[in-house]
N, C-alpha and C positions, 0 to 999 in steps of 0.2 A: 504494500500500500504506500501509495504517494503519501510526503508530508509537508508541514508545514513549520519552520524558522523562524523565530523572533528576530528581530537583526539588532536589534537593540540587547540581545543577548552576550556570553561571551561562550565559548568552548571550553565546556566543563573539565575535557581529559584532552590531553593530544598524544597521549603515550597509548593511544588504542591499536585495534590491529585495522588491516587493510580491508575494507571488502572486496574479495573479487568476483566478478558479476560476470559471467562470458556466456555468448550466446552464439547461434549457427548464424553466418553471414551472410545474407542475399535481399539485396535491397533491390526493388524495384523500379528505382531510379536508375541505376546502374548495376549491374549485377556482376560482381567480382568481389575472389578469395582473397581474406586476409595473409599475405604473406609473412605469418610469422615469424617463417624458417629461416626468410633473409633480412627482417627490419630490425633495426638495432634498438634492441629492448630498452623499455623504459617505464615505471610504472603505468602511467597514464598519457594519454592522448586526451587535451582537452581545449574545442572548440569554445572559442569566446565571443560572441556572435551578439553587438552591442546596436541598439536603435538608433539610427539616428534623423526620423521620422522630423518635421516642420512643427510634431502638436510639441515637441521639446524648443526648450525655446534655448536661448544660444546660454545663458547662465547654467541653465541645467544641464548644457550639452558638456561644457565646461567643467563643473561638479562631476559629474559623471567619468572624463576623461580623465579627471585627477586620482576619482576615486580608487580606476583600475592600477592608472601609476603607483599611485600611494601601497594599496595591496601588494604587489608584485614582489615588491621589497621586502614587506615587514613581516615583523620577527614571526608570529604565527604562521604566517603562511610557509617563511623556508624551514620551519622547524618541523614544518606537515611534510614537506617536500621532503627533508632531509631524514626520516620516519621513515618512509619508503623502504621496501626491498633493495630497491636498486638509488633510492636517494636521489634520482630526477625524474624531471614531468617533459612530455613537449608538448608546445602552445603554439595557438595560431591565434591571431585578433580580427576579426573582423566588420566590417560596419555593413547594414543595411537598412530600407525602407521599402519601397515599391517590389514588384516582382521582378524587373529587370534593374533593380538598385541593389546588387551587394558586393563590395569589397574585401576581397582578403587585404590588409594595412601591413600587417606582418606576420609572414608563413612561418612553418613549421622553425618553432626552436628549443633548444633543451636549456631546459632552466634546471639545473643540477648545483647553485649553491647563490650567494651574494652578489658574485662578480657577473655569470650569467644573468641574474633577476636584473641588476642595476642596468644591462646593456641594454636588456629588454625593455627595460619601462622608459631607458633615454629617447630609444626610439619613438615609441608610442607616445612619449611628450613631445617629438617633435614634427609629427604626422599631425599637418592641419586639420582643422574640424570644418566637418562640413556634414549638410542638411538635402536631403531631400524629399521628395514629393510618396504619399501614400503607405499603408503601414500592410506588407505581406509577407506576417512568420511563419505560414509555409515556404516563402520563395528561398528563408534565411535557411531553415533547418535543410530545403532542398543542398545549397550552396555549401552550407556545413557539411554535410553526409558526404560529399564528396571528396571533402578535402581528406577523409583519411582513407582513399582510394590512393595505394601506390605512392604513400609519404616517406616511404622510408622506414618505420617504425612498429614495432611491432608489443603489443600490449595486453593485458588480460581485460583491462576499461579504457571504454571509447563514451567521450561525455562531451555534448552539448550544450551551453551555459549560455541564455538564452534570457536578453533582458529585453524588453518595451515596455511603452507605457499606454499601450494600445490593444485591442483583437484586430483579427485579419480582415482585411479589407478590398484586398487586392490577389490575384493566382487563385491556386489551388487552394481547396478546404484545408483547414490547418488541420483536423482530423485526420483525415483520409494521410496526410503527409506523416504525419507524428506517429500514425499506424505502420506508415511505411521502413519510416528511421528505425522504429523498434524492433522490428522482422529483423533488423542486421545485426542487433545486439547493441545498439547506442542506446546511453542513458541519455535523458534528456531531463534537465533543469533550469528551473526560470527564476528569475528576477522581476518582479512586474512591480512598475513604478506607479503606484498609485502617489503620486505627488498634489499637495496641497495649493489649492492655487483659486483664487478671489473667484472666477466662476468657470464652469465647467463648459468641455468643447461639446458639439454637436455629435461627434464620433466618440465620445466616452462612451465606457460602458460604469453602471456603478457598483460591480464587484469582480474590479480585473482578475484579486487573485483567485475567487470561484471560477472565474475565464479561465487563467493560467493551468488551476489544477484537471479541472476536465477536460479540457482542450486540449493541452501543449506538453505538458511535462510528462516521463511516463519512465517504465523500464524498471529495474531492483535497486532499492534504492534512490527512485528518485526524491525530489524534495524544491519548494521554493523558499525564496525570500521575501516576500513583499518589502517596497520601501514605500513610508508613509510621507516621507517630506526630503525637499533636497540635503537637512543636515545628517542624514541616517544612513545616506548613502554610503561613505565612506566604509564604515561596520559591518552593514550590507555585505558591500564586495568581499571583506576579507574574511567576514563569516563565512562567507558562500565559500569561496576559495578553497578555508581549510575543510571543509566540509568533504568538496569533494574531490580536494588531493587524498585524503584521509581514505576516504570510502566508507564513511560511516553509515550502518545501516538503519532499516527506521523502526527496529526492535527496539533499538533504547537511545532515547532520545539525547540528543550529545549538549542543547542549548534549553538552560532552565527558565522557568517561567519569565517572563520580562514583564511583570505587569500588565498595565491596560493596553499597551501593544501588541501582544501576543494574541496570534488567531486560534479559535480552535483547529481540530483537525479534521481531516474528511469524514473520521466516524462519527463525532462530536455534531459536524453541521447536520450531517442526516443523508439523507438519497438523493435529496434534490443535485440535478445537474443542469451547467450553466447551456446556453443555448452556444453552441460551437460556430452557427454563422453571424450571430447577433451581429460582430463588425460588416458585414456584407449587407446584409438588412440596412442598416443605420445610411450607409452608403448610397444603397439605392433611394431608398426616403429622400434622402437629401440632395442627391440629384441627376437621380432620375435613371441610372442605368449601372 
């Protein structure tokens, strides 16, 4: 069962063990075997697949880009990394919006201690920001799933980390995709920014993370973060980070209560499930096709 993350929380243990979550490989998008035999092992394979959708406005795009800086480095996260069997992760960053809007920023790299993290995030502080038109996290998980076709690398977990602040609006059903991604053994987790803001857009939805959890995230293990406001971001990320360098499972829960922040969980809210095209509706309403 999917969960849910307080972000405002901290990580109770980091000395836990590994989950490893491995599944038979054949995705529908593309269909091709993991080569284990030749990719140079490494704990984790994890896509970082960031919104950078028009309803973010250029502050929060800002916040956001520091956030993941900020993470990359710090002490929890390379103390997760460094935990590991084999003590490194590789990472890829990516940005999108529209179905024909995604970016890989920076491909495949191994972050294996301080000096890698630091070169990691210089980069990614100095890859300009930028915005575009429409929100389809089908078209991102599509773009993701790909990249760890013939990367080099070879892993027992393959995770997609997966933030907006939106539902799909544009491409493919985010269902039917997120269906797809999972057949190959990709975990998928989200970040959904439910951000505070004087009034709300006409494409909000107003329970992204009930959105996020029936929709988008899926696989052993998966898990989101909601963030409530641009200052929680930060904690956010590196919560999520050690989370899922760690491979914590969702038998026991790794972040303690946080107070009036903290969501319940999926068994807690009940059976109700979110409407999976709701962002596509909203779209058509509003204009017209």
């Amino acid at each position: 069962m999917a969960r849910t993350a307080d972000s405002s929380g901290r990580l109770a243990r980091t000395g836990r063990r590994v989950l490893i979550a491995s599944a038979p490989i054949l995705l529908g998008i593309a269909a091709q075997g993991r080569a284990a035999e030749t990719g140079a092992p490494v704990d984790l394979e994890l896509v970082l697949a960031v919104d950078i959708s028009y309803s973010m406005d250029a502050d929060e795009q800002q916040v956001q880009r520091e956030g993941y800086v900020s993470a990359i480095v710090s002490k929890p996260v390379l103390d997760a990394i460094s935990l590991g069997p084999l003590g490194r992760i590789a990472v890829s960053y990516v940005e999108w919006a529209g179905a024909d809007e995604q970016r890989t920023v920076i491909p495949w790299t191994v972050i294996d201690g301080p000096s890698s993290a630091r070169a990691f995030a210089d980069r990614l502080a100095a890859a300009p920001l930028r915005r575009a038109y429409r929100t389809s996290i089908s078209g991102a998980l599509i773009h993701s799933a790909r990249l760890f076709e013939g990367n080099g690398f070879a892993s027992a977990r393959q995770v997609i980390d997966v933030s907006g602040d939106g539902p799909n609006n544009q491409g493919e059903t985010v269902e039917q995709v997120r269906d797809e991604v999972l057949e190959r053994g990709v975990v998928i987790n989200g970040l959904p920014l439910m951000l505070k803001r004087p009034s709300f857009s006409m494409m909000d939805v107003g329970d992204l993370d009930v959105y996020y959890r029936d929709c988008v995230i899926g696989g052993p293990g998966a898990f989101m973060v909601p963030v409530r406001s641009v200052d929680q971001f930060p904690a956010a990320v590196r919560t999520k980070l050690v989370l899922e360098i760690a491979g914590l499972g969702p038998e026991a829960p790794a972040i303690p209560p946080g107070g009036t922040d903290a969501l319940p969980t999926a068994a807690e809210r009940g059976p109700s499930k979110a409407d999976c095209t709701s962002g596509e509706q909203l779209w058509r309403d509003r204009f017209g096709n």
